[in-house]
BALOBA-1460 file (C-alpha; in Angstrom, 3 decimals):
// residues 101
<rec num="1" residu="x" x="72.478" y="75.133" z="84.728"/>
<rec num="2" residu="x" x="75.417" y="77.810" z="83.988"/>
<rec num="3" residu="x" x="78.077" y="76.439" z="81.414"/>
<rec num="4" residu="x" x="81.712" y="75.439" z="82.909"/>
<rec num="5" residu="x" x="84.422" y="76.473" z="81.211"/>
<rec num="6" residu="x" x="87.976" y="75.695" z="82.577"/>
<rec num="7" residu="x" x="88.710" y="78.721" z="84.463"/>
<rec num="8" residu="x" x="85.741" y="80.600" z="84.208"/>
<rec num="9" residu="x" x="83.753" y="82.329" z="87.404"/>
<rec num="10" residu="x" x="82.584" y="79.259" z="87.948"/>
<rec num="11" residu="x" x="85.568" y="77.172" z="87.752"/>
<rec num="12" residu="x" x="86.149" y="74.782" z="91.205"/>
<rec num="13" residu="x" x="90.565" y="75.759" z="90.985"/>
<rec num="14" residu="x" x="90.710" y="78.961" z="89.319"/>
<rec num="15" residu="x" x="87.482" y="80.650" z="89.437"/>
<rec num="16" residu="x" x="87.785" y="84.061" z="87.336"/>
<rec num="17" residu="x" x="91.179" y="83.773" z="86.072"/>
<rec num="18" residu="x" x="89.861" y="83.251" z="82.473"/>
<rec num="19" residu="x" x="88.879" y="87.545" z="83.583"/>
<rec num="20" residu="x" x="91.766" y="88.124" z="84.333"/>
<rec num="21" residu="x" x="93.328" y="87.207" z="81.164"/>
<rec num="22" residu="x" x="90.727" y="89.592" z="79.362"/>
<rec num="23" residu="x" x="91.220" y="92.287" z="81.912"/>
<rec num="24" residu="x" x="94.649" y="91.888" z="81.505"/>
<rec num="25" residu="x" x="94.920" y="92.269" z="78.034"/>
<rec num="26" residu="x" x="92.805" y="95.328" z="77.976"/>
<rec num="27" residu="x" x="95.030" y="97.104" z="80.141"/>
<rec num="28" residu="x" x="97.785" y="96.378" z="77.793"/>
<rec num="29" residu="x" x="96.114" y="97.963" z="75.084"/>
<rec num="30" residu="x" x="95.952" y="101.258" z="77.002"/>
<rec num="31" residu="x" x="98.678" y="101.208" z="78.241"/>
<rec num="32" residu="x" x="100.456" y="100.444" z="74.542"/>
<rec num="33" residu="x" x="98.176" y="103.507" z="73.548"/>
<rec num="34" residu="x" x="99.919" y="105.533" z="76.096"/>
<rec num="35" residu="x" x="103.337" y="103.858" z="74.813"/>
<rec num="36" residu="x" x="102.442" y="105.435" z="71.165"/>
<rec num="37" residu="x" x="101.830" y="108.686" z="72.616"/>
<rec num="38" residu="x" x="104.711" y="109.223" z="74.691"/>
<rec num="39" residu="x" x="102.542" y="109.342" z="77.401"/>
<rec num="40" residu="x" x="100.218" y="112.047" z="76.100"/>
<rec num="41" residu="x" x="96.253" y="111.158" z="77.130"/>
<rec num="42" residu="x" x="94.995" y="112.417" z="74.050"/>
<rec num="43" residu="x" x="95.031" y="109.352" z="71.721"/>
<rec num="44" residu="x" x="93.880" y="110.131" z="67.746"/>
<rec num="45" residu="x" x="90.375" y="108.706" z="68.043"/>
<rec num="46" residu="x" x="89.705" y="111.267" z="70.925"/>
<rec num="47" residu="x" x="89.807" y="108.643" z="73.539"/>
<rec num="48" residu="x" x="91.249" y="110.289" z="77.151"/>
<rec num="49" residu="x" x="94.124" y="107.892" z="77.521"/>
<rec num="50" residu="x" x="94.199" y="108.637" z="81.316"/>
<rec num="51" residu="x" x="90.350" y="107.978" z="81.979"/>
<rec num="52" residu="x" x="90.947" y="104.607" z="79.733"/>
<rec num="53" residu="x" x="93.462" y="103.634" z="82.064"/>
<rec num="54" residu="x" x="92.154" y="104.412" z="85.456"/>
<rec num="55" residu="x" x="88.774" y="102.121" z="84.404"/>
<rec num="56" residu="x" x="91.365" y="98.941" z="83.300"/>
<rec num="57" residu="x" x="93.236" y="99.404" z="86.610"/>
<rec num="58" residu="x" x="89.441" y="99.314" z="88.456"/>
<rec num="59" residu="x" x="88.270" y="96.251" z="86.362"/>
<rec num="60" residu="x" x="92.087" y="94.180" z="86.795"/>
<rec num="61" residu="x" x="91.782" y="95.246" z="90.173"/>
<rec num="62" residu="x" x="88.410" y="93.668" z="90.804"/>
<rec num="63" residu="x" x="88.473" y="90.250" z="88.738"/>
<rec num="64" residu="x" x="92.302" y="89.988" z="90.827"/>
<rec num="65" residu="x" x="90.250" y="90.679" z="94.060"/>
<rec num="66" residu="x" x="87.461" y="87.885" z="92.942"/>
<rec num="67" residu="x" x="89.838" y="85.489" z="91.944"/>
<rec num="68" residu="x" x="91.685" y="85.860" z="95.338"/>
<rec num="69" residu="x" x="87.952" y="85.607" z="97.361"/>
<rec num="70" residu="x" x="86.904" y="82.557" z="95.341"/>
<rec num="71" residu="x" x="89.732" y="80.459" z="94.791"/>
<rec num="72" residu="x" x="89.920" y="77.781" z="97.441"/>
<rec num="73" residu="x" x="93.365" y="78.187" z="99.539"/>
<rec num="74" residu="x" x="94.493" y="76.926" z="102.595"/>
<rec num="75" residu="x" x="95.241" y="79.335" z="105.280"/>
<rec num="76" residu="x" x="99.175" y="78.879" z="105.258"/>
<rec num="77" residu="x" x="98.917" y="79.984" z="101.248"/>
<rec num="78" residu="x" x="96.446" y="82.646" z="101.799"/>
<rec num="79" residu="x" x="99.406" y="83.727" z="104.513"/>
<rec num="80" residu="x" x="101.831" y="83.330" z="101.703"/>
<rec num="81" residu="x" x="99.771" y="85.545" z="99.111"/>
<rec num="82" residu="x" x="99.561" y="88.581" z="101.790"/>
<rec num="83" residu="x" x="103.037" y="88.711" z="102.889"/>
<rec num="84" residu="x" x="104.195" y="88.563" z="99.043"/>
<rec num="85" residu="x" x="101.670" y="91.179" z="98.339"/>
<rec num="86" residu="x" x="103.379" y="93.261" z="101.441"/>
<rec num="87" residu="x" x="106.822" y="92.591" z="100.174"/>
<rec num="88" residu="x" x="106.361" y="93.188" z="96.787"/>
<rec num="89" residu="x" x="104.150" y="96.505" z="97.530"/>
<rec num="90" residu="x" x="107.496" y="97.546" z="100.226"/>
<rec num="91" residu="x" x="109.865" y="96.593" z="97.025"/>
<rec num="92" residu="x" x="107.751" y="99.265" z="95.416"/>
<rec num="93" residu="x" x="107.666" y="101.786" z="97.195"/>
<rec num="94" residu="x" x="111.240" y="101.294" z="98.216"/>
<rec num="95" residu="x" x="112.185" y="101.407" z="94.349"/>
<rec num="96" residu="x" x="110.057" y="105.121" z="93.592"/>
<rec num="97" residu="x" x="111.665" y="106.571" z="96.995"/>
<rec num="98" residu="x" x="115.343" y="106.092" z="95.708"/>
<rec num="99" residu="x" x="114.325" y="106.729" z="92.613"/>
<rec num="100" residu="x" x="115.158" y="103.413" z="90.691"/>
<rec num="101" residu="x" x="113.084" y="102.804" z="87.192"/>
Protein backbone atom coordinates (compact mmCIF):
# COMPACT_ATOMS: atom_id res chain seq x y z
CA UNK A 1 0.00 0.00 0.00
CA UNK A 2 1.68 3.48 -1.19
CA UNK A 3 2.28 5.96 1.81
CA UNK A 4 -0.16 9.20 2.02
CA UNK A 5 1.27 12.17 2.66
CA UNK A 6 -0.92 15.38 2.77
CA UNK A 7 -0.60 16.60 -0.65
CA UNK A 8 1.33 14.12 -2.24
CA UNK A 9 0.35 12.32 -5.84
CA UNK A 10 -1.76 10.50 -4.02
CA UNK A 11 -3.47 12.99 -1.98
CA UNK A 12 -7.69 12.82 -2.35
CA UNK A 13 -7.74 17.35 -2.43
CA UNK A 14 -4.50 18.27 -3.74
CA UNK A 15 -2.93 15.47 -5.46
CA UNK A 16 0.73 16.62 -6.63
CA UNK A 17 0.88 19.96 -5.20
CA UNK A 18 3.53 18.81 -2.63
CA UNK A 19 5.55 18.67 -6.70
CA UNK A 20 4.80 21.56 -7.28
CA UNK A 21 6.34 23.11 -4.36
CA UNK A 22 9.68 21.19 -5.29
CA UNK A 23 9.34 22.06 -8.91
CA UNK A 24 8.76 25.35 -7.95
CA UNK A 25 11.58 25.94 -5.95
CA UNK A 26 13.93 24.52 -8.46
CA UNK A 27 12.98 26.91 -10.94
CA UNK A 28 13.79 29.61 -8.56
CA UNK A 29 17.14 28.49 -8.19
CA UNK A 30 17.78 28.89 -11.93
CA UNK A 31 16.30 31.46 -12.38
CA UNK A 32 18.29 33.29 -9.20
CA UNK A 33 21.39 31.77 -11.12
CA UNK A 34 20.39 33.72 -14.10
CA UNK A 35 19.68 36.79 -11.61
CA UNK A 36 23.60 36.50 -10.54
CA UNK A 37 24.64 36.48 -13.99
CA UNK A 38 22.86 39.26 -15.41
CA UNK A 39 21.29 36.99 -17.51
CA UNK A 40 24.40 35.37 -18.97
CA UNK A 41 23.81 31.25 -19.43
CA UNK A 42 27.16 30.50 -18.52
CA UNK A 43 27.01 30.05 -14.70
CA UNK A 44 30.73 29.36 -12.85
CA UNK A 45 30.27 25.63 -12.37
CA UNK A 46 29.81 25.31 -16.25
CA UNK A 47 26.17 24.68 -15.95
CA UNK A 48 24.18 26.19 -19.37
CA UNK A 49 21.87 28.46 -17.47
CA UNK A 50 19.44 28.43 -20.48
CA UNK A 51 19.25 24.50 -20.86
CA UNK A 52 18.73 24.53 -16.80
CA UNK A 53 15.89 26.62 -17.29
CA UNK A 54 14.05 25.27 -20.22
CA UNK A 55 14.05 21.57 -18.21
CA UNK A 56 12.41 23.50 -14.80
CA UNK A 57 9.84 25.20 -17.08
CA UNK A 58 9.10 21.35 -18.65
CA UNK A 59 8.99 19.71 -15.12
CA UNK A 60 6.66 22.97 -13.40
CA UNK A 61 4.82 22.67 -16.43
CA UNK A 62 3.98 19.00 -16.04
CA UNK A 63 3.41 18.49 -12.12
CA UNK A 64 0.94 22.03 -12.83
CA UNK A 65 -0.70 19.95 -15.69
CA UNK A 66 -1.07 16.72 -13.18
CA UNK A 67 -2.25 18.61 -10.46
CA UNK A 68 -4.94 20.25 -12.72
CA UNK A 69 -5.94 16.42 -14.28
CA UNK A 70 -6.11 14.90 -10.79
CA UNK A 71 -7.53 17.26 -8.53
CA UNK A 72 -11.25 16.70 -8.21
CA UNK A 73 -13.23 20.00 -9.48
CA UNK A 74 -16.55 20.63 -10.38
CA UNK A 75 -17.22 21.68 -13.85
CA UNK A 76 -18.23 25.42 -13.03
CA UNK A 77 -14.45 25.67 -11.29
CA UNK A 78 -12.74 23.78 -13.94
CA UNK A 79 -14.68 26.71 -16.17
CA UNK A 80 -13.25 29.19 -13.77
CA UNK A 81 -9.51 27.82 -13.99
CA UNK A 82 -9.61 28.06 -18.04
CA UNK A 83 -11.01 31.41 -18.45
CA UNK A 84 -8.41 32.77 -15.71
CA UNK A 85 -5.77 30.90 -17.51
CA UNK A 86 -7.14 32.79 -20.89
CA UNK A 87 -7.24 36.10 -19.17
CA UNK A 88 -4.21 36.00 -17.48
CA UNK A 89 -2.29 34.49 -20.71
CA UNK A 90 -4.31 37.79 -22.85
CA UNK A 91 -2.92 40.12 -19.79
CA UNK A 92 0.36 38.73 -21.00
CA UNK A 93 0.60 39.05 -24.06
CA UNK A 94 -1.15 42.36 -23.94
CA UNK A 95 1.68 43.57 -21.40
CA UNK A 96 4.97 42.33 -23.96
CA UNK A 97 2.99 43.96 -27.07
CA UNK A 98 2.98 47.54 -25.44
CA UNK A 99 5.92 46.89 -24.04
CA UNK A 100 5.15 47.14 -20.20
CA UNK A 101 7.81 45.23 -17.71
Amino acid sequence: MAHQTPFSFNDKDFPGLAKVAEESGEFMQVFGKLLMTGGHTAYFDGTDLREALLAEIADMEAALTFVRAQMPMLDSERKTLNDRVKRKLHNFYAYRQEGLT
